[in-house]
C-alpha positions in Angstrom: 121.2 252.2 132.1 118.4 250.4 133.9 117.4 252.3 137.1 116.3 251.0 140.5 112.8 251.3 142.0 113.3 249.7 144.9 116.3 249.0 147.5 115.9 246.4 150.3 116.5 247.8 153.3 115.6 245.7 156.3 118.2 243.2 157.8 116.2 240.2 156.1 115.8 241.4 153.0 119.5 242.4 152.6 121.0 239.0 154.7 119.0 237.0 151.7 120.6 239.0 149.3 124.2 238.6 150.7 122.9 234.6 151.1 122.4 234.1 147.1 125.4 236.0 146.3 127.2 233.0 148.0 125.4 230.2 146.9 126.4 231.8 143.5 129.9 232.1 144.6 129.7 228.5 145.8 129.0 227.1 142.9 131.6 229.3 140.5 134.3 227.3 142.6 132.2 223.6 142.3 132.6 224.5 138.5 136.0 225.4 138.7 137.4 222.4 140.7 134.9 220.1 138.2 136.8 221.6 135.3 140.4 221.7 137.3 140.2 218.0 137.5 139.7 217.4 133.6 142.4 219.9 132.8 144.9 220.7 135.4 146.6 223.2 133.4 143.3 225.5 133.9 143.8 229.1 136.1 141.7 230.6 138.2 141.3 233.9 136.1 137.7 232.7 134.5 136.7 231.7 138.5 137.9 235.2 139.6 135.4 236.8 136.5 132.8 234.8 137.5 132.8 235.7 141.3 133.9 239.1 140.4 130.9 239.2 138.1 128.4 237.5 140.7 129.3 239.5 143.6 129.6 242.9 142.5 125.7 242.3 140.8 124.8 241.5 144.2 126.5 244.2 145.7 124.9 246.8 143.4 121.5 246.5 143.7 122.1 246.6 148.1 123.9 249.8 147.3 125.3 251.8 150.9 127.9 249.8 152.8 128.1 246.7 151.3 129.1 248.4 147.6 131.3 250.6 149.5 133.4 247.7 150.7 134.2 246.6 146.7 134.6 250.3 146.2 137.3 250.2 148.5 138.8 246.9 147.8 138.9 248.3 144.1 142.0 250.7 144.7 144.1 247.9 145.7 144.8 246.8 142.7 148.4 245.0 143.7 146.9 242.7 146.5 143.8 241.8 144.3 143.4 239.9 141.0 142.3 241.8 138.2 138.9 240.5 137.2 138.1 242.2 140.6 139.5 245.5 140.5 137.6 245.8 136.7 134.1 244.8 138.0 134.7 246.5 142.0 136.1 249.8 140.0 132.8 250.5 138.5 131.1 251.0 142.0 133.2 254.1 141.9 131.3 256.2 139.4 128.6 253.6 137.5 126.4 251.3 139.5 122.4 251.2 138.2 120.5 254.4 139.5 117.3 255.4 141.8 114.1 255.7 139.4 112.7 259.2 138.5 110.1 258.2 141.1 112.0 257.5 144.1 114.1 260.8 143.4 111.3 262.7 143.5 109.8 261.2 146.9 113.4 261.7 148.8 113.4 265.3 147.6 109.7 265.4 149.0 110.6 263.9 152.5 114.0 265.8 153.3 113.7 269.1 151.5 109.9 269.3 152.2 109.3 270.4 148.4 110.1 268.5 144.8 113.0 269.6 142.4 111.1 271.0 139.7 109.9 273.7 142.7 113.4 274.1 144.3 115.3 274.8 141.2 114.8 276.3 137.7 115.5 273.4 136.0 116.1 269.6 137.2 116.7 266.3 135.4 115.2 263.6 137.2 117.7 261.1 135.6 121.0 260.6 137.1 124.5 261.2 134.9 126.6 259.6 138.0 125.6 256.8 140.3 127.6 255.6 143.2 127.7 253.1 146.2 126.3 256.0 148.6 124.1 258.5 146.3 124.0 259.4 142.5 123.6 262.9 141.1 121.5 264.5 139.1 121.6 268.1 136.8 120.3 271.1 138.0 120.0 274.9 137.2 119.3 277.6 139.5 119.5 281.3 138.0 121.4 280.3 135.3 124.1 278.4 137.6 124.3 274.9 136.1 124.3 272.6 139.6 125.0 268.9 140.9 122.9 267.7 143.3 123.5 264.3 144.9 121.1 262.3 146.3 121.5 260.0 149.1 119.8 256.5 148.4 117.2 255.6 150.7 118.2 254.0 153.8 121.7 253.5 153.1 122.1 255.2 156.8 120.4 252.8 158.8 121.4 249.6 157.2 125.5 250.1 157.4 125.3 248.4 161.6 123.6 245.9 160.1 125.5 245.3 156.7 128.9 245.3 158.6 127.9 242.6 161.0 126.7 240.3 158.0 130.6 240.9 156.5 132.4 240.8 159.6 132.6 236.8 159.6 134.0 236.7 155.9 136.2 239.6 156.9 137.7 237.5 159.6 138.3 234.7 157.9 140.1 236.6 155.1 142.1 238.5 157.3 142.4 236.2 159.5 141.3 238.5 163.0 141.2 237.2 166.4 137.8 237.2 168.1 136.3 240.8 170.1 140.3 242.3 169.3 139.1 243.2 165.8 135.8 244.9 167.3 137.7 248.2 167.1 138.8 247.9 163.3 134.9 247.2 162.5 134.0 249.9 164.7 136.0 252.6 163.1 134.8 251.3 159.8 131.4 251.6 160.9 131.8 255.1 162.1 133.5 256.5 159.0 130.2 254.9 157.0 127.9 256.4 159.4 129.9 260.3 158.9 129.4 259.8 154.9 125.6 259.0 155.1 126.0 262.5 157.3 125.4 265.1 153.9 125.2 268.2 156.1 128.8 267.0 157.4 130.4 266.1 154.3 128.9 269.7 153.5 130.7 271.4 156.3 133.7 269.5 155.6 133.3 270.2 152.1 133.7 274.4 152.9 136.5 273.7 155.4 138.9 271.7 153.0 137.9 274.3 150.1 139.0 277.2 152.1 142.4 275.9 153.2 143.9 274.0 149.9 142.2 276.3 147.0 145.5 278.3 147.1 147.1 275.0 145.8 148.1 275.4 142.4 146.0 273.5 139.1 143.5 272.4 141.5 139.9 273.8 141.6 136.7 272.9 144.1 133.2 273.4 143.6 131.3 275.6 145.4 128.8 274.4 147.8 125.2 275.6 148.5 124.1 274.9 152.1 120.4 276.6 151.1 119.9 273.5 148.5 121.2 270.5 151.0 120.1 268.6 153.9 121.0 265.4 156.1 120.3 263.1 152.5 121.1 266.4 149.7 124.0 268.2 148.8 124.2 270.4 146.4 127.5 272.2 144.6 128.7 273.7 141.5 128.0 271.4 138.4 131.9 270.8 137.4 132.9 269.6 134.1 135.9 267.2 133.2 136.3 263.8 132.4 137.0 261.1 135.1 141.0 261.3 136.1 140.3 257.4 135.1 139.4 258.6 131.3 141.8 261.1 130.8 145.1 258.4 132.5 143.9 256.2 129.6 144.3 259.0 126.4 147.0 261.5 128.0 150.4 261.2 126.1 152.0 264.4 127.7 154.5 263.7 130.3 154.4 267.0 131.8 150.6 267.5 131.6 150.6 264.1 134.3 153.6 265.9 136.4 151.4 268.9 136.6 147.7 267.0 137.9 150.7 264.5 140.0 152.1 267.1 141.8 148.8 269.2 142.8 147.7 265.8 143.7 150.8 264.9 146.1 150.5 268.5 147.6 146.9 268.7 147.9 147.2 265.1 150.2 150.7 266.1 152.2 149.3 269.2 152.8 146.6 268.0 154.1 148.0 265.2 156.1 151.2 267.2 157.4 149.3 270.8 158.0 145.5 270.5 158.9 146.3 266.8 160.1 143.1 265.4 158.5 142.7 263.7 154.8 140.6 263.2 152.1 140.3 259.3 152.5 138.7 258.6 149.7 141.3 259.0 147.0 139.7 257.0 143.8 139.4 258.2 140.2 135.4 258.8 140.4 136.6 261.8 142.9 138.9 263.7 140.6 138.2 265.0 137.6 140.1 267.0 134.6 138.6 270.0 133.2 139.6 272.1 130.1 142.3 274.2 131.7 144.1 271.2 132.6 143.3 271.7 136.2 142.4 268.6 138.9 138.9 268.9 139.9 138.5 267.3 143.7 135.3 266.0 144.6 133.1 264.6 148.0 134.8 265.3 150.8 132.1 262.5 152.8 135.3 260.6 154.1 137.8 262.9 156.3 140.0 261.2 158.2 141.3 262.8 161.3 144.6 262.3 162.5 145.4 262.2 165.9 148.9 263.0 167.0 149.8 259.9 168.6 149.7 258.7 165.7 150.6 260.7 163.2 154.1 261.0 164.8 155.6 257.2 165.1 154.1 257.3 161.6 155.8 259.3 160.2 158.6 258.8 162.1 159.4 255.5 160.4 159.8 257.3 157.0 163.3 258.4 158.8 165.9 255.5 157.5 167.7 256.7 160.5 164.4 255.2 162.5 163.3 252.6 160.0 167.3 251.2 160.2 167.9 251.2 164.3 166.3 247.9 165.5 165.8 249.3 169.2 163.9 252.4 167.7 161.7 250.1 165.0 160.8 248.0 167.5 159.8 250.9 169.6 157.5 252.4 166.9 156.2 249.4 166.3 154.7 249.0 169.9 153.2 252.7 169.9 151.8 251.7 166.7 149.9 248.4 167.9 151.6 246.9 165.3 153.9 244.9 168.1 151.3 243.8 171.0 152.6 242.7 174.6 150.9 239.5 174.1 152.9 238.2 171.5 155.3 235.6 171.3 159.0 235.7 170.7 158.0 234.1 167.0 155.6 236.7 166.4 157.5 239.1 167.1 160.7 238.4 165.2 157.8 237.2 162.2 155.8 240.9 162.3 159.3 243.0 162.8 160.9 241.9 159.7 157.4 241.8 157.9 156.3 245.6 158.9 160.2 246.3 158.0 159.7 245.1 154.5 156.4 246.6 154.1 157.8 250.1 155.5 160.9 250.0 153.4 159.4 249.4 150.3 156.1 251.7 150.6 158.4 254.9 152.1 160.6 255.0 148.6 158.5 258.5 148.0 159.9 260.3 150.6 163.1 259.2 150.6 164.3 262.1 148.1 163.9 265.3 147.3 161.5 264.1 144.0 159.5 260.3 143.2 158.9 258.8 140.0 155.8 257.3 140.2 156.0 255.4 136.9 158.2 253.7 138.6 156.9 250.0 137.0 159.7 248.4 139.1 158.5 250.2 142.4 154.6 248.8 141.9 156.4 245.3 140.4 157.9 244.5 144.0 154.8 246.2 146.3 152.9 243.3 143.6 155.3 240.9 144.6 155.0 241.9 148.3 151.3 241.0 148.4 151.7 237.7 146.6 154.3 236.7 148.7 151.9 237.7 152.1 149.3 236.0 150.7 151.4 232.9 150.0 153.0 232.9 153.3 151.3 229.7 155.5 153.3 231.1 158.6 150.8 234.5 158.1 147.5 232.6 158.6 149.0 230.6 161.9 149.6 233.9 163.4 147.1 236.9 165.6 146.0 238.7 162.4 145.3 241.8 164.6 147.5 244.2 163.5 147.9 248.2 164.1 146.1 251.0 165.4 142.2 251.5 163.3 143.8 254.4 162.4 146.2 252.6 159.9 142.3 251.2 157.6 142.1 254.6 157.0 145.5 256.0 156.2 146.7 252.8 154.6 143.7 253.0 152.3 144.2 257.2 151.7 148.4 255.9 150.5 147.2 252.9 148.3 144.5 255.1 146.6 147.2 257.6 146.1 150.0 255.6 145.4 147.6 254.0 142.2 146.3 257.5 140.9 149.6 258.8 141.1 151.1 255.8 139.3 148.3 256.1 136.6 149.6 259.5 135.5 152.8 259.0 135.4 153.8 261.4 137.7 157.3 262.6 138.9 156.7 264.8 142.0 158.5 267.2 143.8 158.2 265.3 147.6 158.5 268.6 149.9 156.4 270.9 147.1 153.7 271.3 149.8 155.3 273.2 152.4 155.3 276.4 150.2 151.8 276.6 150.9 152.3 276.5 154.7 
């Protein structure tokens, strides 16, 4: 793969590159509506290629925040058309690397000494690039190691990177003026923790030491005396992509196994030490030879607060979900309901959040889930199309929820999709045995 010498950093430099990404956008749809009015039969599947194609090339070389975005849009693969989640999933494990050259000056500048004197042995040229860092093979008496590298100022320009998306991300979401300020903001924040590498390293050693009794799932170790604020370094692990092995397993219980230390490592998580891995996409699992889920990067930790946690997962009750005086009530603690609304929006966001909720709680409505479920993931796709459909939707205050739902929201559809690709039939209250 061709590697990366240079990324732009500064404000400009970046802007200009966001700019010809939508000039090239621009001018996908020109074609498009040329073409539409020769043949009105044509879809939009070759325009979604094209712009999948166009931004995602832009969005590589910028690396940081803005690739982290398609990252992210990437595991929603029921609200987004395919050609997107094809070309976005790639930023989650194979995006063009840093040049043996610019490895070597980041080691210099944050470790104070090269690679080649730090470890025994070092390969200068990445086996795994990402939106954030990429990482490269090292040995260290006799201990095969990953180190991953932070890209060069991926930290600094995420303020700036954010405020060049925020307009786009209005409009698409359609968000009302300095209200959505706090949804960017917690956005911004999380970014800001992952660029943090001697916090994701604490982290690291605190979700290690409380889930590694979960059963079929293995950490790495991590070596604080080979990291910094840009390097990490851990146990090398081996395994293929949960991805690539999805796509070749056959064996139904082999996929109930990886499911269910999956579902328990995330509701243990969630229900006992009240924060989460929020970052749940295939390029942070692997499967090694002993059939055993491999959990990677613990950058993105979610905290949960209690006043949220608890109306959230109060309206998995049906007993809740079903009485309109207590939905409504959740609904309000939730931000989900704001005192500003009207009497339509109200009656409009009640009997959309109780669709949403009713579908999207299914898992924990029994005492086991069937994640290949096809019907299940059928009406969530059906769900999104008819939201996006829906003209009453854009009329209304788009400003929906606490921040706290970007975060869990994203940690459930990640899930939901990883959980589906296996196949899994899961045991829903598994996780307390490890209380």
């Amino acid at each position: 793969m061709k590697t990366i010498d240079y990324i732009p950093t500064s404000k400009i430099e970046r802007a200009s590159k966001l700019v010809q990404t939508g000039a090239k956008v621009g001018v996908n749809y020109l074609k498009y509506y040329g073409e539409k009015m020769v043949n009105s039969d044509l879809t939009r599947d070759k325009l979604n290629e094209n712009n999948a194609e166009d931004i995602y090339d832009g969005l590589k070389s910028l690396k940081g925040s803005a690739l982290k975005v398609a990252q992210m849009l990437s595991m929603d693969k029921s609200f987004l058309p395919q050609a997107y989640v094809e070309k976005f999933s790639l930023s989650q494990f194979s995006v063009p690397p840093l040049s043996a050259p610019l490895v070597l000056k980041t080691f210099k500048s944050n470790l104070g000494k090269t690679p080649y004197e730090i470890f025994d042995e070092f390969n200068p040229n990445s086996v795994n690039a990402a939106s954030i860092g990429q990482v490269h093979i090292a040995v260290k008496n006799g201990k095969k190691l990953a180190v991953k590298i932070q890209y060069p100022g991926v930290a600094n320009s995420i303020s700036s990177d954010l405020a060049l998306v925020k307009p786009i991300a209005i409009r698409m979401f359609n968000l009302q003026g300095k209200d959505s300020d706090k949804y960017f903001k917690e956005v911004e924040d999380k970014l800001i923790e992952e660029t943090n590498y001697l916090l994701e390293l604490k982290q690291s050693q605190e979700v290690v030491a409380a889930c590694k009794k979960i059963e079929h799932l293995v950490f790495p170790e991590y070596y604080p005396e080979f990291s910094s604020e840009k390097i990490i370094t851990m146990d090398w692990m081996t395994g293929i992509h949960l991805s690539e092995f999805t796509a070749i397993n056959k064996n139904r219980e082999l996929g109930n196994q990886l499911g269910q230390a999956l579902w328990d490592f995330y509701m243990y998580q969630i229900h006992i030490l009240r924060k989460v891995h929020a970052d749940p996409h295939p390029g942070n699992f692997l499967v090694n030879d002993n059939n055993q889920l491999v959990a990677l990067d613990f950058g993105c930790m979610k905290k949960i607060p209690n006043d949220f946690y608890i109306p959230y997962f109060e309206l998995v009750n049906p007993k809740i979900l079903d009485n309109p005086q207590l939905f409504n009530k959740k609904l309000f603690e939730l931000e989900i309901l704001r005192a500003d609304d009207s009497a339509e929006e109200i009656v409009y966001f009640t009997q959309m959040f109780y669709d949403l909720l009713s579908l999207f709680t299914q898992p924990f409505q029994g005492e086991t889930f069937d994640f290949s479920d096809a019907e299940f993931f059928g009406n969530i796709a059906q769900l999104g199309e008819r939201f996006s459909k829906d003209t009453n939707l854009k009329k209304m205050n788009g400003n929906r929820g606490s921040k706290h739902f970007i975060y869990m929201n994203r940690t459930f559809f990640g899930l939901y999709n990883l959980l589906f690709d296996l196949k899994a039939n899961i045991i829903v209250n598994q996780y307390k045995k490890y209380e």
